[in-house]
Structure formats: structure tokens, C-alpha cells
C-alpha positions in Angstrom: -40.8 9.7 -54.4 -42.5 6.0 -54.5 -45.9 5.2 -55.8 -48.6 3.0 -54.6 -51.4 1.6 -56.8 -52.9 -1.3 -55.1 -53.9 -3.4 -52.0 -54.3 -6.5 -53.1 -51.7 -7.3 -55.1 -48.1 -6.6 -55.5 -47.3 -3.5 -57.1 -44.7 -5.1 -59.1 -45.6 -8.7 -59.3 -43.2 -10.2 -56.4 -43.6 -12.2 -53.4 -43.8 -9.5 -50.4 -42.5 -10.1 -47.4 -44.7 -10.8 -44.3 -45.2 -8.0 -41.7 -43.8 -7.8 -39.1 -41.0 -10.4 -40.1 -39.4 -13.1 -37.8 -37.2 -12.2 -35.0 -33.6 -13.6 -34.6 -33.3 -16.8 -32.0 -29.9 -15.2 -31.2 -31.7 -11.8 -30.0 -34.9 -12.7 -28.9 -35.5 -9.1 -27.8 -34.6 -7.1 -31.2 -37.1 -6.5 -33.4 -37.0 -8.6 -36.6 -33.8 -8.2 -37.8 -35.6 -7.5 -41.5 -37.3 -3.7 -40.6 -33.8 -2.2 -39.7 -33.4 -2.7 -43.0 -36.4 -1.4 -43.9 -35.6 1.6 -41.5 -32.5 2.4 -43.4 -34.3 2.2 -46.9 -35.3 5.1 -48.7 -39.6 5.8 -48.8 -41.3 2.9 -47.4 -41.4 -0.8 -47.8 -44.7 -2.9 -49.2 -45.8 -5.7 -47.1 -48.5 -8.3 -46.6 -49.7 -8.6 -43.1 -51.2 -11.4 -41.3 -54.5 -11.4 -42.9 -53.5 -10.6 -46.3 -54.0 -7.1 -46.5 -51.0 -5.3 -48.3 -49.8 -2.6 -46.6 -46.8 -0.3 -46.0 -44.7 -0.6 -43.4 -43.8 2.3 -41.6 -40.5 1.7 -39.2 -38.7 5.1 -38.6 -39.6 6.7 -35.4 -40.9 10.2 -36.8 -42.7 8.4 -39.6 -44.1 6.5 -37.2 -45.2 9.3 -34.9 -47.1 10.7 -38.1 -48.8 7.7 -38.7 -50.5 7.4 -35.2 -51.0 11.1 -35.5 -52.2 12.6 -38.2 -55.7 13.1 -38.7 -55.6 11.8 -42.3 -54.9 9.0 -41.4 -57.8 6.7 -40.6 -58.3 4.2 -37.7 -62.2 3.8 -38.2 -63.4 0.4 -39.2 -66.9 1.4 -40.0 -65.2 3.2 -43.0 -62.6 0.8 -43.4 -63.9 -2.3 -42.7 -60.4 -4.6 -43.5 -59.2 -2.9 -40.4 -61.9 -5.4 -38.9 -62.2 -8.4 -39.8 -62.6 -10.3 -36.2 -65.4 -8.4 -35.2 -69.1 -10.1 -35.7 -71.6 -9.0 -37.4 -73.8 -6.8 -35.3 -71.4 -5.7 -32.7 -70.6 -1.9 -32.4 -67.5 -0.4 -32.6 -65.0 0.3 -30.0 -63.6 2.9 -29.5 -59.9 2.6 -30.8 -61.5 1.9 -34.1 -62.7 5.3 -34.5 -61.6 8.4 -35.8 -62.4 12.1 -33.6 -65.0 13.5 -33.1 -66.8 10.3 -32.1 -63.6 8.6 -30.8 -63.0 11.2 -28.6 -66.2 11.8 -27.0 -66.5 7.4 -26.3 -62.4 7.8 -25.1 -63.7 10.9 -22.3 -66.2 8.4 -20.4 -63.4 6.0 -19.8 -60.4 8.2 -18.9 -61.2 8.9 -15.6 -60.6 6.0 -14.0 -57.4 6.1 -15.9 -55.8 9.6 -14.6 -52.3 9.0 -12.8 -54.2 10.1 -9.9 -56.9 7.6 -10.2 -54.2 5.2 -10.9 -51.9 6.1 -8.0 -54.0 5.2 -5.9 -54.5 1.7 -7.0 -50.9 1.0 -6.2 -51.5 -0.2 -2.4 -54.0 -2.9 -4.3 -51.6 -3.5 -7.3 -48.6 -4.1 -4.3 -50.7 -6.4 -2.5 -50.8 -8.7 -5.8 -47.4 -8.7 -6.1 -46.9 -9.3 -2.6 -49.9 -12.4 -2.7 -48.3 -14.0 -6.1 -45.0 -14.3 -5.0 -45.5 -15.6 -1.9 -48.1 -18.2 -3.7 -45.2 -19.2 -6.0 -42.4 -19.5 -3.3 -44.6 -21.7 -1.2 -44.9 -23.7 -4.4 -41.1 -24.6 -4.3 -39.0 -23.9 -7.2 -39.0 -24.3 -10.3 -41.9 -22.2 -11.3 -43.8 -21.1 -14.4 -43.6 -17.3 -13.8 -46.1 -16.4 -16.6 -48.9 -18.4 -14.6 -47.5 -17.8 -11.3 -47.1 -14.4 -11.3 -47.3 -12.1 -14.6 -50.4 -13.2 -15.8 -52.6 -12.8 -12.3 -51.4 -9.9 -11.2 -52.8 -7.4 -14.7 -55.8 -10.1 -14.6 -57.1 -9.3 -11.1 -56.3 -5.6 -11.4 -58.0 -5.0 -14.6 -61.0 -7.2 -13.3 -61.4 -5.9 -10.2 -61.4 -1.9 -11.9 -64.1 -3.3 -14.4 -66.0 -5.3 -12.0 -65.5 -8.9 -13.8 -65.3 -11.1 -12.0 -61.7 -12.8 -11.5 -63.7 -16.9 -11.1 -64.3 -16.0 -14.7 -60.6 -15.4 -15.9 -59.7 -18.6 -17.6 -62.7 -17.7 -20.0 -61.5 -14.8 -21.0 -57.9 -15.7 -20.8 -58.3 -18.3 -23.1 -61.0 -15.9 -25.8 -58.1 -13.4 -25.5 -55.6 -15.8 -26.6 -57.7 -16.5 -29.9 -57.6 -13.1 -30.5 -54.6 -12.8 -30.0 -53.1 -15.7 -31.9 -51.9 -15.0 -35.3 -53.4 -17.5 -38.0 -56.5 -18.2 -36.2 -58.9 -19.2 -38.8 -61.9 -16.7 -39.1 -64.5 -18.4 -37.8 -62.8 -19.2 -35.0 -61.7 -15.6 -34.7 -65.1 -14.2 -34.9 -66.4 -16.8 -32.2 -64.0 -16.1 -29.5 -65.0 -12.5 -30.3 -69.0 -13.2 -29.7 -68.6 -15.4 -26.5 -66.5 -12.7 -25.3 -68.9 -10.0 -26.1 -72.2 -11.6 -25.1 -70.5 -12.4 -21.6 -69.8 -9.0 -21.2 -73.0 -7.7 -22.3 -74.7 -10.2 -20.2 -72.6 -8.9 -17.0 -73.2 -5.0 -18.2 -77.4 -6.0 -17.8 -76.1 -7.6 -14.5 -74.7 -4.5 -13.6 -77.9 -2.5 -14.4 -79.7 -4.2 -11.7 -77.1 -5.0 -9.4 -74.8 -2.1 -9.6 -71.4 -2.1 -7.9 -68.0 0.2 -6.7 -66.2 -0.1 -10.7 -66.4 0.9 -14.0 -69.4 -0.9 -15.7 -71.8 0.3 -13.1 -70.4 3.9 -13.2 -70.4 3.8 -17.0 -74.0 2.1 -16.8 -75.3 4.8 -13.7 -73.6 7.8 -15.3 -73.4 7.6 -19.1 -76.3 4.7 -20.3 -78.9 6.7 -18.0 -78.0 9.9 -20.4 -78.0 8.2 -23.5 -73.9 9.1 -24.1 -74.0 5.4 -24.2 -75.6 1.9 -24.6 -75.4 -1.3 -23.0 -73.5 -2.5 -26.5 -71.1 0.3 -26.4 -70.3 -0.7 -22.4 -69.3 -3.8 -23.1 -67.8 -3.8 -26.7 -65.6 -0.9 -24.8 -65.0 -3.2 -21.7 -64.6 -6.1 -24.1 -61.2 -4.1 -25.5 -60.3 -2.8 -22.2 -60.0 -6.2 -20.7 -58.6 -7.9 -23.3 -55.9 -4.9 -23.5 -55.3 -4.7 -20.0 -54.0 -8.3 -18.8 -52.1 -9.5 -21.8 -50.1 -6.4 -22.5 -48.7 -6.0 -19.0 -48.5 -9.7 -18.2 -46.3 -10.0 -21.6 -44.2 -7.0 -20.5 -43.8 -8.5 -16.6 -42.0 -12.1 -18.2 -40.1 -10.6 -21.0 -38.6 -7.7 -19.2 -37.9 -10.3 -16.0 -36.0 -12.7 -18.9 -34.8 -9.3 -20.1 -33.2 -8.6 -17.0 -32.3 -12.0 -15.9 -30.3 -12.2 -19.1 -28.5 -8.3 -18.3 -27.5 -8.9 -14.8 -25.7 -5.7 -14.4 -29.1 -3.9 -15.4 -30.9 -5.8 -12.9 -29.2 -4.7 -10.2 -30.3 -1.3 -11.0 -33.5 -2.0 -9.8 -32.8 -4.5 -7.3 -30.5 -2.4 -5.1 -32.1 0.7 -5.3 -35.1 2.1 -3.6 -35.3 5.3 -5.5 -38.7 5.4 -7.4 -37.9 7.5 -9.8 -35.0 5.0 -10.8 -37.8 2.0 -11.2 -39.4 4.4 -13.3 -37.1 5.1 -15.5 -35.9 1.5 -15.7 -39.5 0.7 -16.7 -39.7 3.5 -19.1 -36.0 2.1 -21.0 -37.7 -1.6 -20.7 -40.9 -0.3 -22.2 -38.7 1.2 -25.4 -36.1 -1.6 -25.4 -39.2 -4.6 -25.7 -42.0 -2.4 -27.5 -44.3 -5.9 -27.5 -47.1 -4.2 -30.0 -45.6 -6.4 -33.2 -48.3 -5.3 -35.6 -51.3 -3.8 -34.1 -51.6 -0.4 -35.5 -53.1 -0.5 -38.8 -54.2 2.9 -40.2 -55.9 3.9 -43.6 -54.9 6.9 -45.7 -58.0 9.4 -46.2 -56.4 11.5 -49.0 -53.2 11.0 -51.0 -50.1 11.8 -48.2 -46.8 11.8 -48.0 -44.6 9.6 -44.8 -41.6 9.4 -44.9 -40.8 11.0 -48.3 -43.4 8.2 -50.2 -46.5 9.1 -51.6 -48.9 7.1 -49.9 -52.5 6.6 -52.1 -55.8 7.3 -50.5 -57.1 4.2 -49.3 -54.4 2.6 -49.2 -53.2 0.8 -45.9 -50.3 1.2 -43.6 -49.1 -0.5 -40.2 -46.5 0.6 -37.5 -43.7 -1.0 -36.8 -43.0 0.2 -33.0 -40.4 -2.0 -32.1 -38.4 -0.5 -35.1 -39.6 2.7 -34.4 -37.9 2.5 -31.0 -34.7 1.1 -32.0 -34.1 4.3 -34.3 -31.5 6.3 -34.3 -33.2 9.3 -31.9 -32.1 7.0 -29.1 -28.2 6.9 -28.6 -27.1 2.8 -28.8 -30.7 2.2 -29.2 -30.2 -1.7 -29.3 -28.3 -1.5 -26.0 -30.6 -1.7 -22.9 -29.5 1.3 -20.5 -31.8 1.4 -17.4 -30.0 4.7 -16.8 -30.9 6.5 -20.2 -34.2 8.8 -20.5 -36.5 6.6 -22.7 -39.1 8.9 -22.4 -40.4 10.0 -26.2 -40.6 6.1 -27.0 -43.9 5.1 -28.7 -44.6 1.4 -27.0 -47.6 2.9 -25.9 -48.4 4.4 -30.0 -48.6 8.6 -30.2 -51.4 11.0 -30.7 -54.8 10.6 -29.6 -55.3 6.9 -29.8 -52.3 6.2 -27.1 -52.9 3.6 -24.8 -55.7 4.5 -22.5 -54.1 2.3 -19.7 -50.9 2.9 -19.9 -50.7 4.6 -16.1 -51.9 1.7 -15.0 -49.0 -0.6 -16.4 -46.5 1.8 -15.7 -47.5 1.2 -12.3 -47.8 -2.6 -12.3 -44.4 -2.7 -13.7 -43.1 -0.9 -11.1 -44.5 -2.6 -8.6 -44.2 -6.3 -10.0 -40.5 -6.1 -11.5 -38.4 -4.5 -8.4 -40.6 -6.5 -5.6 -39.4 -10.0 -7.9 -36.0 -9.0 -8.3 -35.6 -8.2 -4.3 -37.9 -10.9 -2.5 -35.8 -13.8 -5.5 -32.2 -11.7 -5.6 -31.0 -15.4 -7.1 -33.5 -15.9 -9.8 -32.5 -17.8 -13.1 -33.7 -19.4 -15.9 -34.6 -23.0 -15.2 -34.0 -23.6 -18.7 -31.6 -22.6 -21.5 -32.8 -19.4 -22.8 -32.9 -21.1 -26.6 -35.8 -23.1 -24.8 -38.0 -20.3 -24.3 -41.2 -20.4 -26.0 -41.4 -17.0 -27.4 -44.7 -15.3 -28.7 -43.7 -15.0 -32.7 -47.0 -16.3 -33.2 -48.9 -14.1 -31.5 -50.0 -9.9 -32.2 -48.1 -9.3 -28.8 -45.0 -10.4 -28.2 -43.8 -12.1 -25.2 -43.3 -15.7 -23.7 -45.3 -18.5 -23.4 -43.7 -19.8 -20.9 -40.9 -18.4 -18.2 -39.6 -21.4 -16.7 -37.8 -20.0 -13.6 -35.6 -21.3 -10.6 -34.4 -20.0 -7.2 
């Protein structure tokens, strides 16, 4: 059984190697070829993430399923403040950055607008996106940018309009997101993008007060401020994440599973050709596990000395999921294959335990919508580039593409 001592510095005075590790040109859609290494290793694997923090990295599927959910470990960043560092000074705490009770009593305001039901029926709107974007980008002659064309808009209007942002405002918070998102931002710069963010949305939540309208801020603001379950802060710090979240997750997993597919003919046809829902679904399900875009997001903090993975993990000491690892493990048969037909359902691209994503009904759905209606309206889409062209996202917290240069 291993032994941790400290955060800040090696425990044996090497160089550690960065989390999450760089993924292989040759297989842009693997994981960094470094954690199956680290999956095969006895205990755990010390690592230095992005902003210095040492940490270990946790890349077996049922490690990582403890991590995200068990209770002793910590996701709170009023206690753990290095799981934290973007926020500014001042600004409360979302909700993902919490621990239960409190976690789950902010997480029950938001998830009704969230319930497959709710969900479901958003798909006319969500199909009417799709159906908007690609006719957009055909009348714009190809070659086309499909990341600005078409998998960007479509998450952006949907999680704007269920919020009530408006959509004339989404190259600000497109572009704030980005900072966030971008790995190596300096600080400052960090913390900025994270106030202009904030103060717009707490200027639209006071907005909302007097001018109230048919989405979430105004029924958080009518339902939940009026009772004093919330404030105006907590509204839009928890519309702040909930934005951010909602376009650049799904918009990454529209382009990379369309290149995905584009580059696995024979898998695309399994949604092209068939008109069986449940078929898309499952496809999206086996697209969800085979990309697993969260590279490094799930940080957690140890409350009491623990043991994952057979390695004794210190209290206080840090520790961060690898998911695309964790879904490339063993419990799926030819995991490294992408198999449209297998039941993916068990992956953790959407983490595990009571911190799961709160929208992911909602990109279930926008995948389903947006991949099949592409692959059928364009059935001879291509790369307008060589794939070793691609801009791919290493630089960023999730993974995707710049840029999908595509023809027709």
C-alpha cells in the first residue's frame, strides 16, 4: 500500500508528470496514451495538474466511481479553497463546489427544469435548431466551419433560451467561457473573465426581478429568492456555471463525435440509415464513453485518511479523475474500439454520484437530435482538410476541436 505526504512537492524529489498528459496525433480520440499506463499500475500515480497542485490521479473505472462518490471525499471550495482558484473574491459558491447537505438543497431548485420529461419536451425546439443551422450552412456553400456553423449555436441558443440570456449576448460569453476554459490562462486574466461573466449575470438576474419572463432565472428569482432558499448572487453564480457548462460541453461533443464518425464510416451509417431512436441513443451513449471530453475537471479533496484503489490516500490531500481512462477500462469489452452497437451505458462522461451532470438529459437529447439530422441531410460529408490538420482542444479543460473544417 503507497503513501502520500505532501502537496506541494514531490514525494520523492522527481519531476512529475503533468495531468492529464498529451494525447497521441495518431489517435486523436484516445485518451493520453500515458494514463493506460497509469491504469495498469499498481495504487495510484502522483501528478501535477494545470495549476500546480499535486495530486493523484485516479484512472481505473471503479476507482474512479469512488472518487466522484464517496462522501469523504470533498468537492467544497469554501473548505478547500485550491479547488478554486478562478473564482473572485466575493463571489459565492456554486453549487458543484459543494459538499451535501448544502449541495443538495442548491442542486433541488435547479433540477426541475432538467427531468427527462422537462427535457423531452424541448426536443421539437432543439430539432428546430438543427434543422435552422444546417440549412444556414448549406446556403452558405461548402466548405464550412462546422464548430461555428452548427455545433456551437445549436447548445448556445438552447441553454440561453432555458435560462433566459439573451442569445445577441453570446459572443460575450462565448469568448469569457473560453478563458475559463483555456488551460494556462494567467490568473488575472482568469479571475476577470470570471467577474465580467458574473456581474452580467447578476445584472440580468436584477433584470429579471422586475421584468420577469417564461425561464429559469425568473422562476428561480419568483419561487426561490422570494423565500429566501436563495439570493440574487446564488442565481447567477449558479446560472454563471450552468451556462458556461451547457454550450461548450455539447458543442465539443457535436464536432468531435461528427470527426469521430466521419473518420468510422461504417459506424456512421449506423445512425444515418436507421430511424430507430433507441439506436441513436445508444450510438450517443457508446460516443459519450468512446470521447469522455471532461480531461481534468474533477478535482476532489480527501476529508479523512482513505483508501482508492488499494493506496492510502492522506487527508487533505488532492486527487483528480481521469474519465477518459476511466472509460477505456477493461469493464467495457474492446473498450478502445468504437461499437455504436455495444451498451455503453455505466460509462462516467457525465462523472458518478451526486455531483453528475445536472444537464446531461439535455445533451443526450441535442446529440440525438444534431448528429443523425447532419449525417442524413449531408450523407457525403468529409473532412475539408487532412485529419493531422485539425486543431484539437489539448489546450483546453474540455476536449474537442477548434475548428471542423468540413466539405460536401
Amino acid at each position: 500500500m503507497s503513501t502520500a505526504t505532501d502537496q506541494t512537492q514531490p514525494n520523492d524529489g522527481t519531476e512529475l508528470p503533468d495531468f492529464p498528459g498529451t494525447r497521441s496525433p495518431r489517435c486523436p480520440f484516445d485518451p493520453p496514451p500515458v494514463q493506460a499506463g497509469w491504469r495498469r499500475a499498481d495504487g495510484l500515480t502522483q501528478v501535477r495538474l494545470g495549476n500546480g497542485h499535486i495530486a493523484w490521479a485516479v484512472t481505473r473505472y471503479d476507482d474512479v466511481k469512488q472518487l466522484l462518490g464517496d462522501p469523504r471525499l470533498s468537492a467544497d471550495g469554501h473548505r478547500y479553497p485550491q479547488l478554486m482558484e478562478t473564482q473572485r473574491h466575493g463571489q459565492p459558491q456554486a453549487f458543484p463546489r459543494m459538499d451535501d447537505p448544502e449541495h443538495s438543497r442548491i442542486r433541488r431548485t435547479l433540477t426541475g427544469e432538467f427531468t427527462v420529461k422537462r427535457v423531452e419536451a424541448m426536443r421539437p425546439h432543439v430539432r428546430s435548431l438543427v434543422n435552422r443551422f444546417l440549412e444556414e450552412m448549406i446556403a452558405a456553400e461548402s466548405p464550412a466551419d462546422l464548430v461555428r456553423a452548427y455545433a456551437l449555436p445549436i447548445p448556445s441558443l438552447v441553454i440561453s433560451k432555458l435560462l433566459g440570456v439573451p442569445y445577441d449576448d453570446h459572443t460575450f460569453f462565448q469568448t469569457r467561457s473560453a478563458t475559463l476554459m483555456r488551460k494556462g490562462t494567467p490568473q488575472e486574466e482568469r479571475q476577470a473573465a470570471s467577474g465580467e461573466l458574473f456581474g452580467y449575470l447578476l445584472d440580468l438576474v436584477k433584470r429579471k426581478e422586475r421584468e420577469p419572463g417564461d425561464d429559469l432565472i425568473s422562476r428561480l428569482i419568483t419561487e426561490r429568492v422570494v423565500t429566501g432558499e436563495l439570493t440574487h448572487h446564488d442565481v447567477a453564480m449558479n446560472s454563471m456555471v450552468i451556462l458556461h457548462a451547457g454550450h461548450e460541453t455539447t458543442a465539443n461533443m457535436i464536432a468531435l463525435g461528427t470527426l469521430a464518425l466521419l473518420e468510422n464510416p461504417r459506424q456512421a451509417a449506423r445512425i444515418r440509415d436507421t430511424d430507430d431512436p433507441k439506436v441513436v441513443a445508444g450510438a450517443v451513449e457508446e460516443l459519450l464513453r468512446y470521447l469522455s471530453i471532461a480531461q481534468d475537471m474533477l478535482v476532489r479533496v480527501a476529508t479523512e485518511d482513505i483508501v482508492v484503489g488499494g493506496h492510502l490516500v492522506r487527508e487533505g490531500e488532492m486527487l483528480v479523475s481521469g474519465v477518459p481512462s476511466a472509460n477505456r477500462d477493461g469493464v467495457f469489452e474492446t473498450a478502445d474500439a468504437l461499437d455504436l452497437d455495444r451498451d455503453a451505458r455505466g460509462h462516467v462522461a457525465f462523472g458518478h454520484g451526486v455531483h453528475q451532470c445536472l444537464g446531461q438529459s439535455l445533451a443526450r437529447v441535442e446529440l440525438q437530435e444534431a448528429l443523425p439530422a447532419l449525417l442524413r441531410r449531408l450523407p457525403d460529408l468529409r473532412l475539408a482538410v487532412p485529419l493531422e490538420e485539425v486543431r484539437f482542444r489539448h489546450d483546453m479543460v474540455v476536449y474537442g476541436v477548434h475548428e471542423l473544417p468540413v466539405a460536401w
